[in-house]
C-alpha positions in Angstrom: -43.0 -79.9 26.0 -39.5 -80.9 27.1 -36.9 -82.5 24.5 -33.7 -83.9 25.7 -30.6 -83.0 23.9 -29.6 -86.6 23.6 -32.8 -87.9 22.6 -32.8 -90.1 19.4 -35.1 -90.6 16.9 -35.2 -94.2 16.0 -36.8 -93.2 12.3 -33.2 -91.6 11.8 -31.0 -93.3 13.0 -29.9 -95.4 10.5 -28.5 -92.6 8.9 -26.1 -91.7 11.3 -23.8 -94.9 10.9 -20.9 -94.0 9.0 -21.7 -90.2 8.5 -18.5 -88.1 8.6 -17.8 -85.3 10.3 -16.8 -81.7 9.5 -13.2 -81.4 7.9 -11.2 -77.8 7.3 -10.8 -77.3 3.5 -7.1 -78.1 2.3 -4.7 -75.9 3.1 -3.7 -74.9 -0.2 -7.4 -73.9 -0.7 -7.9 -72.1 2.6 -4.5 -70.1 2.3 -4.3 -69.1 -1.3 -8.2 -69.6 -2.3 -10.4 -67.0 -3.7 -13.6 -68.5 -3.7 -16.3 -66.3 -6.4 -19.0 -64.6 -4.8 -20.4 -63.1 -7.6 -20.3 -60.1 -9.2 -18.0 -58.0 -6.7 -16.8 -54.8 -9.1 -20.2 -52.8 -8.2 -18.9 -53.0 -4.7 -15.3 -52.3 -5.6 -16.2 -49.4 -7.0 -18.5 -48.0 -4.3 -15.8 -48.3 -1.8 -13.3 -46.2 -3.6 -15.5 -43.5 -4.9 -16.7 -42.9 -1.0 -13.6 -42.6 -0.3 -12.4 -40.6 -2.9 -15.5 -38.0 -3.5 -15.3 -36.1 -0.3 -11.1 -36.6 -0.5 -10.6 -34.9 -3.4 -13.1 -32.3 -2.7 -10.6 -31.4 0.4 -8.0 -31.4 -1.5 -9.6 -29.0 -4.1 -10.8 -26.7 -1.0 -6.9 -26.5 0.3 -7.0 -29.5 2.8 -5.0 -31.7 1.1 -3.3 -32.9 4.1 -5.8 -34.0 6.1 -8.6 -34.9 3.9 -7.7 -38.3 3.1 -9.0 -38.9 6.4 -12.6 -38.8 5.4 -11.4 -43.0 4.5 -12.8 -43.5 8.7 -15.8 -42.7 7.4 -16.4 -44.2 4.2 -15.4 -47.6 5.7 -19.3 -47.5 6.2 -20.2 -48.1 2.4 -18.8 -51.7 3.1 -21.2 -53.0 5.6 -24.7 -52.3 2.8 -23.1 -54.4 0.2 -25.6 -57.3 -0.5 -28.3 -55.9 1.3 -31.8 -54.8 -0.7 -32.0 -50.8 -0.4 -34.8 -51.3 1.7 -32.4 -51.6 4.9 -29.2 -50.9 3.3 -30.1 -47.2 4.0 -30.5 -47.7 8.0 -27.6 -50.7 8.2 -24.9 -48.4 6.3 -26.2 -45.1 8.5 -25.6 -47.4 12.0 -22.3 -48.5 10.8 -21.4 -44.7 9.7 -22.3 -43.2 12.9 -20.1 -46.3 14.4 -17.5 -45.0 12.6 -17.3 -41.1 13.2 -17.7 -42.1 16.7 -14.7 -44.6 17.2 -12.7 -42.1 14.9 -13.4 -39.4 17.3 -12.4 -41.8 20.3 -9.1 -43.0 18.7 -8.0 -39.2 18.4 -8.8 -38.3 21.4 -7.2 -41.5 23.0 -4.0 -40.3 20.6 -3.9 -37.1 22.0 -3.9 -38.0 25.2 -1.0 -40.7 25.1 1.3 -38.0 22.5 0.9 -35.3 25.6 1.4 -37.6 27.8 4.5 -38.8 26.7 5.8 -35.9 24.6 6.1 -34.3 28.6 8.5 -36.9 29.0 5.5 -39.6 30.7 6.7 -43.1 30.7 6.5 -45.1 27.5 3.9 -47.0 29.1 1.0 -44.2 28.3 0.4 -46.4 25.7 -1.2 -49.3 27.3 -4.3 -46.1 27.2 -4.4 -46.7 23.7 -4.4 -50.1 23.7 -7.1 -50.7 26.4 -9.2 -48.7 24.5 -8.8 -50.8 21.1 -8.8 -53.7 23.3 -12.6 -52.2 24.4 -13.3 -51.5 21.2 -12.9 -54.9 20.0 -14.4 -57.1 22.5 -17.9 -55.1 22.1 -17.7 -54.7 18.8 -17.0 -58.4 18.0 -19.6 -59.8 20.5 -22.5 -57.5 18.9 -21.2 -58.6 15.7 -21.1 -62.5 16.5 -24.4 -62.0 18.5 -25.9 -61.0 15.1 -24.4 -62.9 13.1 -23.6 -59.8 10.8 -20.2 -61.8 9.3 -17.6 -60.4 7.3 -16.0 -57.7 7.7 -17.5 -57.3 11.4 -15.1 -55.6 14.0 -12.4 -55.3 11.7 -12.8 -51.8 10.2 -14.5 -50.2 13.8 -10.9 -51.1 15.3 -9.1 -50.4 12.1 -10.6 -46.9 12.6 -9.5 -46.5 16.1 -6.0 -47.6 15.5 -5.2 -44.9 12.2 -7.3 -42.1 14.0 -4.7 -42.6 17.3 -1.8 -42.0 15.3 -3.5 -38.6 13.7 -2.6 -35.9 16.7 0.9 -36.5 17.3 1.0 -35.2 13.3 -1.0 -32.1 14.2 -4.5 -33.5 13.0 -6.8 -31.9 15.9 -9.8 -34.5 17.5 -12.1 -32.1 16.0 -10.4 -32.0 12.2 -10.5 -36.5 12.6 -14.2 -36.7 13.6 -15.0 -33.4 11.0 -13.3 -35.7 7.8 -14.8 -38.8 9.0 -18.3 -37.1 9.1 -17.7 -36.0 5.4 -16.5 -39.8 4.9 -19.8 -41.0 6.3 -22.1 -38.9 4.5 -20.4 -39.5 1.3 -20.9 -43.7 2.4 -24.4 -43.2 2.3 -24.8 -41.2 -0.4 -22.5 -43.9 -2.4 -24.0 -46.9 -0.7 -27.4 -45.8 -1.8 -26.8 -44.2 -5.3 -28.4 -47.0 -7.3 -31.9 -46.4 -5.6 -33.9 -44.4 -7.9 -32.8 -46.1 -11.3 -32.2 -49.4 -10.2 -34.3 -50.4 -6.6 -33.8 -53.9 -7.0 -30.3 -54.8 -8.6 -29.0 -55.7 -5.2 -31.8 -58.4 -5.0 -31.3 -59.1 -8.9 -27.7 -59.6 -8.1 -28.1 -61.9 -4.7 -30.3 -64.4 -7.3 -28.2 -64.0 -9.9 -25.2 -65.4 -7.5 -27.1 -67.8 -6.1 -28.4 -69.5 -9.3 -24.6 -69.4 -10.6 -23.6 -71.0 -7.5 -25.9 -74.0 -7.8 -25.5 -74.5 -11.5 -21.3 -74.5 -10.6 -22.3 -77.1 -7.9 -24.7 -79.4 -9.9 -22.1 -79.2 -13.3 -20.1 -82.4 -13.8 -17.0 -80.2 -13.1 -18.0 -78.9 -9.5 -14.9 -78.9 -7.2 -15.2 -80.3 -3.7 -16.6 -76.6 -1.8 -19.7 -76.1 -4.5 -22.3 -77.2 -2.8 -21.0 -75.5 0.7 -21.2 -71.9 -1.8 -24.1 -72.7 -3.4 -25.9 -73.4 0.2 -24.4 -70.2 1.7 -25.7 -68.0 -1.9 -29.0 -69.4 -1.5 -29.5 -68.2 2.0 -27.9 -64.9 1.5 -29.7 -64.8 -1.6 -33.6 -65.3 0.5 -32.3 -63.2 3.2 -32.0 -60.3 0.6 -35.3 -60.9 -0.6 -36.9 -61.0 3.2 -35.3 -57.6 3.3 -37.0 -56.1 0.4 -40.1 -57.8 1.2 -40.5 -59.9 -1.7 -40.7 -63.0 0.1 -44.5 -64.3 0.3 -45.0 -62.4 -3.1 -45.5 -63.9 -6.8 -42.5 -62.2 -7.5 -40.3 -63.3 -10.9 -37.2 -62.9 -8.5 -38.8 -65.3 -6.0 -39.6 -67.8 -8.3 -36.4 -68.1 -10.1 -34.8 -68.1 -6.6 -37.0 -71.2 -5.3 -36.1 -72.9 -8.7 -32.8 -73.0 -8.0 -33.2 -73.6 -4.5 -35.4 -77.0 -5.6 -32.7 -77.8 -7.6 -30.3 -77.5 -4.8 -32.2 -79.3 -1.9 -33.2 -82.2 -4.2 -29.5 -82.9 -5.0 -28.5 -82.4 -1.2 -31.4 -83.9 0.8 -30.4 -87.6 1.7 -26.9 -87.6 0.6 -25.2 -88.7 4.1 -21.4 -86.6 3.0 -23.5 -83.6 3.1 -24.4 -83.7 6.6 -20.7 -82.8 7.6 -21.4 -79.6 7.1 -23.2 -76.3 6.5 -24.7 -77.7 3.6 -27.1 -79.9 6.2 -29.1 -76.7 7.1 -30.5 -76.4 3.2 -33.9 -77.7 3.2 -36.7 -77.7 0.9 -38.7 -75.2 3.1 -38.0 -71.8 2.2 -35.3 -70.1 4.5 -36.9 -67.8 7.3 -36.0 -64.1 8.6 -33.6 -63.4 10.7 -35.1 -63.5 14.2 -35.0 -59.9 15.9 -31.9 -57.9 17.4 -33.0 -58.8 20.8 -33.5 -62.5 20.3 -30.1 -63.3 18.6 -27.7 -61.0 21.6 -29.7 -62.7 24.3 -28.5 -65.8 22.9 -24.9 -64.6 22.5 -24.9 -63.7 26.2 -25.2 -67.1 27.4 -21.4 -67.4 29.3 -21.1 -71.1 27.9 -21.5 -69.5 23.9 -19.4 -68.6 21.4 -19.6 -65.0 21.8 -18.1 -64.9 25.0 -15.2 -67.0 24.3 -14.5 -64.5 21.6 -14.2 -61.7 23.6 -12.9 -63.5 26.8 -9.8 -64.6 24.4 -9.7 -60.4 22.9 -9.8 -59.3 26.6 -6.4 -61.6 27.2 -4.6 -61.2 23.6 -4.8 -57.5 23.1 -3.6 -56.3 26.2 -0.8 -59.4 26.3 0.1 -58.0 22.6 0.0 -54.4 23.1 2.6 -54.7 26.2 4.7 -57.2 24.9 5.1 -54.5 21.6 6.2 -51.8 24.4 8.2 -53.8 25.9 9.9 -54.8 22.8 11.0 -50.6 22.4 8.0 -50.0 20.0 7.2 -46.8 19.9 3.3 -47.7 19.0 2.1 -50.8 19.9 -1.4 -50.8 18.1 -0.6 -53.0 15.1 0.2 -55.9 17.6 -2.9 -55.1 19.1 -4.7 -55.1 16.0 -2.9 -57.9 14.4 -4.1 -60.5 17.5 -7.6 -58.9 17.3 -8.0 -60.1 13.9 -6.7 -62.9 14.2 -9.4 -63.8 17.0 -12.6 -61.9 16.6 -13.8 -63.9 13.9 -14.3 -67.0 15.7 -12.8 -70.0 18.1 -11.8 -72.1 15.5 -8.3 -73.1 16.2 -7.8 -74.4 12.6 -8.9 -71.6 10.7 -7.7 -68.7 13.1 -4.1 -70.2 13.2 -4.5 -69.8 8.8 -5.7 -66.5 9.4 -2.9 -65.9 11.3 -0.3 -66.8 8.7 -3.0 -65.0 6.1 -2.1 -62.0 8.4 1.7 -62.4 8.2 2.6 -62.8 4.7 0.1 -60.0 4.1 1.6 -57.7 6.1 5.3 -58.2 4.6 3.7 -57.8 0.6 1.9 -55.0 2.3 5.1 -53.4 3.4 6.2 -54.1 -0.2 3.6 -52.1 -1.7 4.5 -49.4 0.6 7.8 -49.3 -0.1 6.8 -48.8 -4.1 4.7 -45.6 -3.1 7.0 -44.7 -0.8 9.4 -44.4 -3.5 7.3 -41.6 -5.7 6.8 -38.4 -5.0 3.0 -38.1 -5.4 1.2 -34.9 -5.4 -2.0 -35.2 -2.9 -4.2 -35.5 -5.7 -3.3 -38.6 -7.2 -2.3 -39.7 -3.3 -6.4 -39.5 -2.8 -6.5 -42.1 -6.0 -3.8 -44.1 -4.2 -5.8 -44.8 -1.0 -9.7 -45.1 -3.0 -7.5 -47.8 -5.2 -6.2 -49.6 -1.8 -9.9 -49.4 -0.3 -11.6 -50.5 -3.4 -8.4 -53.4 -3.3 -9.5 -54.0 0.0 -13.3 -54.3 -0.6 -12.5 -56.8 -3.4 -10.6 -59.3 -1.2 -12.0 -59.0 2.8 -14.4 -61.6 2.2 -12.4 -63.8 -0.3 -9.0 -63.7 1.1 -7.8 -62.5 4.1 -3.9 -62.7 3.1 -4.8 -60.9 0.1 -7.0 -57.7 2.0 -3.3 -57.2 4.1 -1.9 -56.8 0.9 -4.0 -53.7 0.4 -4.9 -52.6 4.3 -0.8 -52.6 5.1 -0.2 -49.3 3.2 -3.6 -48.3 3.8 -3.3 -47.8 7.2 0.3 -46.5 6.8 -0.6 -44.0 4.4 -3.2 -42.4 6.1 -1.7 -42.8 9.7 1.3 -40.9 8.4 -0.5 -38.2 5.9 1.3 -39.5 3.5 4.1 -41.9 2.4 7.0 -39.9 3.3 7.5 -42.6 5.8 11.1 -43.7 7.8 11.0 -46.9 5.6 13.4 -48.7 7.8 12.0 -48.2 10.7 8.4 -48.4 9.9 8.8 -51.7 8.1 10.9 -52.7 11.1 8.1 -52.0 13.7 5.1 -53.2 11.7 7.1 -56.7 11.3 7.9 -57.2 14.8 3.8 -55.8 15.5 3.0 -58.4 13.4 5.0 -61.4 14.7 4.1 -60.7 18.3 0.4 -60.3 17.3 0.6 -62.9 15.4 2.2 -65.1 18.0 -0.2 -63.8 21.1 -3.1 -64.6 19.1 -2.3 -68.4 18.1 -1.2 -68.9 21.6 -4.5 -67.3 23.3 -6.1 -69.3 20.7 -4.9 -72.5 21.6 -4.4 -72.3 25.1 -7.1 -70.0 26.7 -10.7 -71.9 27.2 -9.4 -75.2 25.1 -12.6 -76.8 26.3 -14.3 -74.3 25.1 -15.3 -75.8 21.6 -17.5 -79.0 24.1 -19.4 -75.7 25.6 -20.3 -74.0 22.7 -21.6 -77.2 20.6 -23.1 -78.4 24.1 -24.8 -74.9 25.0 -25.8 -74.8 21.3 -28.1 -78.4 20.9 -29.5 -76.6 24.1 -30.4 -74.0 22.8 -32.3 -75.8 19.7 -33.7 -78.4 22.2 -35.5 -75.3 24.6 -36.5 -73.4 21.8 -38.5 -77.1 20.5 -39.7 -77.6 24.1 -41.6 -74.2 23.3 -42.4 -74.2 19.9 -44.5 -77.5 21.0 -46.5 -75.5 23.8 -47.2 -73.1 21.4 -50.8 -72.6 20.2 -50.8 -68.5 19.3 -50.0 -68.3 15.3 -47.8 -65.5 16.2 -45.6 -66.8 19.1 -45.4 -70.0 16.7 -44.2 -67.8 13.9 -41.4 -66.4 16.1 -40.2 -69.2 17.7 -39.5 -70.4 14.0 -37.4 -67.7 13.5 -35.7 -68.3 16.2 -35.7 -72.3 16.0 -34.1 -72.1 12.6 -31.7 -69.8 13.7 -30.8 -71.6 16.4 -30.4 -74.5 14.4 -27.5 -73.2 12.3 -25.6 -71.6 15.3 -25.4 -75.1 15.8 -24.2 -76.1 12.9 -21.6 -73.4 13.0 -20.4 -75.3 16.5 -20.6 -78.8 15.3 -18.1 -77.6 12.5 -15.3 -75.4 15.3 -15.7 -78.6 17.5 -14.9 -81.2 14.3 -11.9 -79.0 13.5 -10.5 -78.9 17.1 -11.5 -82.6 18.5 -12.5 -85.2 16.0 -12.5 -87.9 18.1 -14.8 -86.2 20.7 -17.0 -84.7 18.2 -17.7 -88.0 16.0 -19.0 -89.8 19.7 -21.2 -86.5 20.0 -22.7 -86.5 16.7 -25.6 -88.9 16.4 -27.3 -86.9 19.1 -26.1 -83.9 16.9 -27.9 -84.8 14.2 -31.1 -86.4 15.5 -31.8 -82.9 17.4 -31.0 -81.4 13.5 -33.2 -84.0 11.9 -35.8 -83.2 14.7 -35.7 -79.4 14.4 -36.0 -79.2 10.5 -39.1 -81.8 10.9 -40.8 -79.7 13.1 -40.3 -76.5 10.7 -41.5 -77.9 8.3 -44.7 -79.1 10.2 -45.3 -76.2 11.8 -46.4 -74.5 8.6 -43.1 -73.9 7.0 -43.5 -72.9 3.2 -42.0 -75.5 0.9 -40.7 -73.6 -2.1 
């Protein structure tokens, strides 16, 4: 069975007349928003007791200089928030393995560029450094696009990198980094899974719990204008939690409060034409599939025409670009420009929303410098200095997701802190540095952003409706219940990769995208027809 991206549906496409297309929030909500996602202080407090368990246990053994570097490690607890314990065990294991690796890396990559150029090498060493962050970044951002994995994806994997490089040139051996970032780890998991044996299901309890909020808040006479886009995303989180614990399919009470709300939801959505402009047009009444498997979802991110690979083909320019403009600048390190334009661009093409991250990252920074000039200003004993940093990561934890401005408030001194064992810090100079990092990153980035692959928006959303056209063409052949099961999975997936194109390609070209979009949304209207024929359970 062949379908043609630009094939219409006639039975539809009266409904495309007047439809509008994809529009960036307001400003004022995009910069100083910080959208609910439910209950967040279970996680806030995971983060800074990983951190601060194994911490103050060094510091009561005698290592109080070095053991707030068990932080590398505990980054890990992060990535099992919201996931059922079922596979939070395995996904916070990868990511802590990730973690003592790229710790190990960065120190080694440190000590190489402080011998270097303490034997009076050429300032220059430290383009070592940041090709290997550079490295770093561009993997870890396509695996974590391929997979859709979300927030905070390459982030804390470079994060690591970058504070572990600056350990060696303060005497912190490669083996001491990679030993404190194993106890981090361990203590991650320990943390991550702690509610296991006298509460197995609150994370799914907690994923419904959001999710029915969510739609009541959108459905309430009062609902602001980015309801129904949270509610939409809760629900599918909220199912995707479920599939992990296996409850899906099951007479569960869990399930059937979820499908109650999700009713509530679709009914309210389905035919309203304002709501096709966005996310919100991948919530049907059919209940939300699995996420198809590891391999699927990277074979798709390695088509050359996807998003993935403008991602890192914009990384692979920006770092290096930032990282030599820093030393060229007299900066001793240049990692935090190379950091700064990493974050600024792993996270997606989206000119509109990167170039807000962007200014997110700058005023950030500067209240983050702010912060460290107050600790910087007491003379803390390393005890309470272990408090200090499980405070900034819980801050952090709190605010990654919500707002990115906000997170710099908190990861600014964090890094700082534990880059420098302490906050005995050259004030001047450091906040001198870091602000001239940041404006060059910051400047890099937006210019990369809107200047490298500018077409690249037409080749993603194109590639994309491709992509959901071949994968109808075979779900049509299909006669084996199991291959039709997959190709399912993989059909609805593919569906809202291109929904998450259609909405970069509104933001960037209006114009282009509104001609586009009938075809757009026929090959939607198609692909959610054919799910739901193909034996999809209605909730």
């Amino acid at each position: 069975m062949v379908v043609s991206v630009g094939a219409q549906d006639q039975g539809t496409g009266s409904r495309d007349h007047g439809v509008p297309i994809p529009a960036p929030a307001p400003a004022r909500s995009l910069l100083l928003g910080v959208p609910k996602l439910g209950r967040r202080w279970p996680g806030v407090v995971r983060a800074g007791v990983a951190v601060g368990l194994p911490a103050l246990a060094g510091v009561a053994l005698g290592h109080s200089a070095v053991a707030a570097t068990a932080t590398l490690g505990a980054f890990a607890v992060v990535y099992g928030e919201g996931r059922a314990y079922r596979v939070r065990w395995r996904v916070v294991s990868i990511a802590a393995a990730v973690m003592v690796l790229l710790a190990g890396v960065g120190a080694a990559v440190g000590a190489f560029v402080h011998d270097a150029t303490a034997s009076g090498g050429s300032a220059l060493w430290g383009m070592a450094l940041v090709l290997a962050m550079t490295v770093v970044v561009a993997v870890c951002a396509f695996v974590v696009d391929g997979l859709r994995l979300g927030a905070p994806g390459a982030f804390l994997p470079l994060l690591t990198v970058e504070i572990a490089s600056a350990l060696p040139a303060l005497g912190v051996s490669v083996a001491e980094v990679t030993a404190w970032a194993t106890a981090g780890a361990v203590s991650a998991l320990l943390v991550s899974m702690s509610g296991l044996i006298f509460r197995p299901r609150t994370p799914e309890r907690a994923a419904v719990a959001t999710a029915v909020a969510a739609v009541d808040a959108a459905l309430s006479d009062t609902s602001k204008p980015t309801s129904r886009r949270d509610a939409v995303r809760s629900l599918h989180a909220a199912w995707q939690c479920l599939h992990d614990a296996a409850l899906v399919g099951r007479d569960h009470p869990l399930t059937r409060t979820l499908r109650a709300a999700h009713l509530r939801c679709a009914a309210t959505v389905d035919g309203v034409d304002a709501d096709h402009a966005s996310d919100v047009d991948d919530l049907r009444p059919q209940v939300p599939l699995p996420r198809p498997s590891i391999r699927y979802r990277l074979g798709r991110a390695s088509h050359l025409r996807g998003r993935s690979w403008t991602i890192v083909a914009r990384l692979l320019v920006a770092c290096p670009a930032a990282g030599l403009l820093a030393l060229g600048f007299g900066v001793g390190r240049p990692d935090w420009a190379v950091i700064t334009a990493a974050m600024i661009l792993h996270q997606g093409p989206d000119r509109v929303l990167g170039t807000y991250r962007g200014l997110h990252r700058f005023f950030g920074t500067v209240l983050g410098l702010v912060v460290l000039a107050l600790l910087s200003s007491l003379d803390l004993p390393a005890a309470v200095l272990v408090l200090v940093v499980a405070l900034l990561m819980a801050g952090i934890e709190a605010f990654l997701v919500r707002n990115y401005g906000l997170a710099m408030v908190f990861i600014t001194p964090l890094a700082l802190v534990l880059g420098s064992r302490g906050t005995h810090v050259d004030l001047a100079a450091v906040s001198r540095d870091r602000l001239l990092e940041t404006v060059i990153g910051v400047a890099v980035a937006l210019v990369v952003l809107w200047t490298v692959l500018p077409g690249s928006y037409r080749r993603i959303l194109s590639d994309a409706d491709e992509q959901v056209a071949g994968t109808i063409g075979r779900l049509g052949d299909a006669r084996d219940p199991n291959v039709v099961a997959e190709l399912r999975r993989d059909l609805e997936f593919d569906l809202h990769a291109s929904t998450t194109a259609a909405i970069t390609a509104a933001h960037t070209d209006p114009a282009w995208t509104r001609d586009r979009w009938p075809e757009h949304h026929h090959l939607h209207e198609l692909g959610y027809r054919i799910l739901t024929r193909h034996f999809g359970p209605r909730v």
